[in-house]
C-alpha positions in Angstrom: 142.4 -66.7 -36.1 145.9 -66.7 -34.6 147.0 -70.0 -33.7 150.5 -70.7 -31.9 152.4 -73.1 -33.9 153.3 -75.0 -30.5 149.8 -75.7 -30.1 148.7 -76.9 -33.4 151.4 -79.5 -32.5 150.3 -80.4 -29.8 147.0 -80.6 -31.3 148.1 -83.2 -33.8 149.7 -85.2 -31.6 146.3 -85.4 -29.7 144.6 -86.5 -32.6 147.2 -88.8 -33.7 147.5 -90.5 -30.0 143.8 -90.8 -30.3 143.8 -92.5 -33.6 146.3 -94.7 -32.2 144.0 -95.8 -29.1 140.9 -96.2 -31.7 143.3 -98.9 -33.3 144.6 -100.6 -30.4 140.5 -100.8 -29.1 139.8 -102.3 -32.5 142.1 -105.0 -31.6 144.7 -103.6 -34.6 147.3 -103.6 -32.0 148.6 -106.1 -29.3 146.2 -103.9 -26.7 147.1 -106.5 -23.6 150.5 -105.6 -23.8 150.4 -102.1 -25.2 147.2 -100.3 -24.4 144.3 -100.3 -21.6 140.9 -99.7 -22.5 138.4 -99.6 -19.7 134.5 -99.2 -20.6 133.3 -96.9 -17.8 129.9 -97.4 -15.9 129.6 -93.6 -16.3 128.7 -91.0 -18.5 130.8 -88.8 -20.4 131.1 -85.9 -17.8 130.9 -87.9 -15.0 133.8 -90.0 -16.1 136.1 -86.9 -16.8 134.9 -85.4 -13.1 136.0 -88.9 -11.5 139.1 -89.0 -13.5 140.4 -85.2 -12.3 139.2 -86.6 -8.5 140.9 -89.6 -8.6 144.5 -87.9 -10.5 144.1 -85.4 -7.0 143.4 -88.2 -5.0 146.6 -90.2 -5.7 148.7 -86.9 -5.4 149.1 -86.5 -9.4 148.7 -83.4 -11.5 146.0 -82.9 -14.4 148.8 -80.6 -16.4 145.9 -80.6 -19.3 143.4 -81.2 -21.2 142.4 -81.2 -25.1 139.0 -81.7 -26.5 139.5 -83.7 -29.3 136.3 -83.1 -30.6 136.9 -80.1 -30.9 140.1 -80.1 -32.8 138.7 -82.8 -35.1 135.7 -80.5 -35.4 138.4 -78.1 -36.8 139.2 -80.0 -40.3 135.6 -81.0 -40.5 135.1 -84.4 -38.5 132.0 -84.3 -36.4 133.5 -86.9 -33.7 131.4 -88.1 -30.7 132.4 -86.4 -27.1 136.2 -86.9 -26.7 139.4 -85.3 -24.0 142.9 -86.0 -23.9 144.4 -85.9 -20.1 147.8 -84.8 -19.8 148.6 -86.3 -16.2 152.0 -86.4 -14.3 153.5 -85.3 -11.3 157.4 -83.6 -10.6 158.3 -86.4 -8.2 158.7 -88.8 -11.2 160.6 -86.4 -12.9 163.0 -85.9 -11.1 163.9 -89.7 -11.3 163.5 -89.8 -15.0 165.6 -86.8 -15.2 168.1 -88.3 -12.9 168.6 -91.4 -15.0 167.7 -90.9 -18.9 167.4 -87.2 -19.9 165.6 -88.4 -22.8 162.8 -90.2 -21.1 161.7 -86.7 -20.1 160.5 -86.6 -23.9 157.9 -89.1 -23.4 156.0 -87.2 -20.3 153.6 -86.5 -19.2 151.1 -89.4 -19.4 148.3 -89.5 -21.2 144.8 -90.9 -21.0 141.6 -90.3 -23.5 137.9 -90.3 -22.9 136.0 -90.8 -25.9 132.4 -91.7 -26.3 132.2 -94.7 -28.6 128.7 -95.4 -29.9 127.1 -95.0 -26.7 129.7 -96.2 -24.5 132.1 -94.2 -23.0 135.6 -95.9 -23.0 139.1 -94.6 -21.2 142.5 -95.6 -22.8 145.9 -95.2 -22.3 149.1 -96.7 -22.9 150.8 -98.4 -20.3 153.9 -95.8 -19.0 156.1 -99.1 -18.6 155.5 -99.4 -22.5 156.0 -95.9 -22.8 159.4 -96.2 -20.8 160.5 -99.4 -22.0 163.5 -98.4 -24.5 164.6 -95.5 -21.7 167.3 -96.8 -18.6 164.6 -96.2 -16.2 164.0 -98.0 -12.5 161.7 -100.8 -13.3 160.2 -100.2 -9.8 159.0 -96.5 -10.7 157.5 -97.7 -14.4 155.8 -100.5 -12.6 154.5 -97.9 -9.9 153.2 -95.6 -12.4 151.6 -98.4 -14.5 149.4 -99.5 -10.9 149.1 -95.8 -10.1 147.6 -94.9 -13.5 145.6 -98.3 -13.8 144.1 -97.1 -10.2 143.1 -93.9 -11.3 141.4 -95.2 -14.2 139.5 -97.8 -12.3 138.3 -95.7 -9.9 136.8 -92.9 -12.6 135.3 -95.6 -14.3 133.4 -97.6 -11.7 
């Protein structure tokens, strides 16, 4: 099988955010301040489904998405159901861009499904966390914390 080394990256990185999230459920990390983990009211599908509607809805873009299951099912872990969401939108780049080049390394925002014993739970990490060591606007990290949070509640209920 050929596999592009930029995606085997990008692969790991998926796995590793997702181990990450696992921790911060598990209480491992200081998840109030860090991470959000939202236990949706939906299954698996319908969760994803609501979460592409609602990143269209508040004029976002789903850039992509990696089933984590199936990469884990790659090295031989037979996970439960699980999708990374690459979510962002040009409009906050070109502010980030505009005042720390580097912050451009931390985009585009990310959010996992994962079914967890019968639940299905969605995480991410807050973007002001993500943004907090870059000389962004407060006002846009705060923005994009809400507009994610919305997004997220509104797939999940």
């Amino acid at each position: 099988m050929n596999r592009n080394p930029s995606s085997v990256k990008i692969s790991v990185a998926s796995i590793v955010f997702s181990f990450v999230v696992a921790l911060a459920y598990n209480g491992v990390v200081n998840a109030d301040d860090y991470f959000v983990s939202i236990k949706s009211k939906h299954d698996f599908n319908t969760t994803v489904t609501n979460i592409k509607k609602q990143t269209a809805a508040n004029k976002l873009v789903l850039l992509k998405e990696y089933n984590v299951q199936m990469m884990l099912k790659m090295v031989g872990v037979n996970a439960e159901k699980s999708m990374t969401m690459a979510i962002f939108h040009p409009r906050y780049g070109k502010v980030i861009y505009a005042n720390d080049k580097n912050a451009m390394s931390a985009t585009p925002l990310r959010l996992i499904v994962q079914e967890r014993g019968g639940d299905v739970i969605v995480a991410y990490i807050r973007p002001s966390a993500i943004f907090a060591n870059f000389d962004l606007p407060k006002s846009m990290t705060d923005e994009l914390d809400t507009l994610l949070g919305s997004v997220v509640k509104n797939a999940t209920n």
